[in-house]
N, C-alpha and C positions, 0 to 999 in steps of 0.2 A: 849410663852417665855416671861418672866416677865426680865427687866433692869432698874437695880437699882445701886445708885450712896452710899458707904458707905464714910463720912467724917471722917478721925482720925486725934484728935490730941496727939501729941506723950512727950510722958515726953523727959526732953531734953536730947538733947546727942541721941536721940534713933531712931532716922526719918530713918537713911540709913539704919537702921537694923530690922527695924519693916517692911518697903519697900519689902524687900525680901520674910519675913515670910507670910506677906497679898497677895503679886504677886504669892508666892506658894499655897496657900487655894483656892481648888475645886470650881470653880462657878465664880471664879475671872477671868478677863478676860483680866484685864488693868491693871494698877497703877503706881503714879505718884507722887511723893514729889514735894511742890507746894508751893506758896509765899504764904502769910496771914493769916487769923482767926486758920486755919489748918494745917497739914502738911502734908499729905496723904491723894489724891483720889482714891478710885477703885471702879473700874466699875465691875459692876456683870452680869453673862446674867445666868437667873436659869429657872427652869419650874415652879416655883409657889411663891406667895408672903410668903408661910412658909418658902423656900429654903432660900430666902433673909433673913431674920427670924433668923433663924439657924446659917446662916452667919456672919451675923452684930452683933447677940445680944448673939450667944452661943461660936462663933472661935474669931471672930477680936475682940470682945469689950473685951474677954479675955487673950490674948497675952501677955503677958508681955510687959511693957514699953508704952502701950494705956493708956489715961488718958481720953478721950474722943470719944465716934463717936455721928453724925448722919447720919440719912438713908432716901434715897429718894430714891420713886418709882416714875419712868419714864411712863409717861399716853399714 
């Protein structure tokens, strides 16, 4: 099991509604609108670093109203 933490930052206006759409995507586990650099963590628990992959870089980074992620794998 591979956990990983994806960072989004949200064009404005869009944090309580992108929330929703990231906490509904398969492999998401958490999420959480957050004070600083960001405004959305979620946590993933998947079976492989391509799942995360798939996740971060092919559903969340394309969402509408995402203007940012980054992706950390959990050692």
């Amino acid at each position: 099991m591979v956990t990983a933490y994806v960072l989004v930052k949200a064009n404005t206006g869009e944090a309580d509604r992108l929330l929703g759409a990231i906490a509904d995507t398969d492999g998401v586990i958490d999420a959480h609108i957050v004070a600083g650099d960001v405004d959305v963590i979620a946590k993933l628990d998947v079976d492989s670093p391509t799942d995360v992959k798939d996740i971060a870089a092919d559903e969340i980074q394309h969402t509408d109203g995402v203007e940012d992620t980054e992706t950390y794998i959990s050692m």
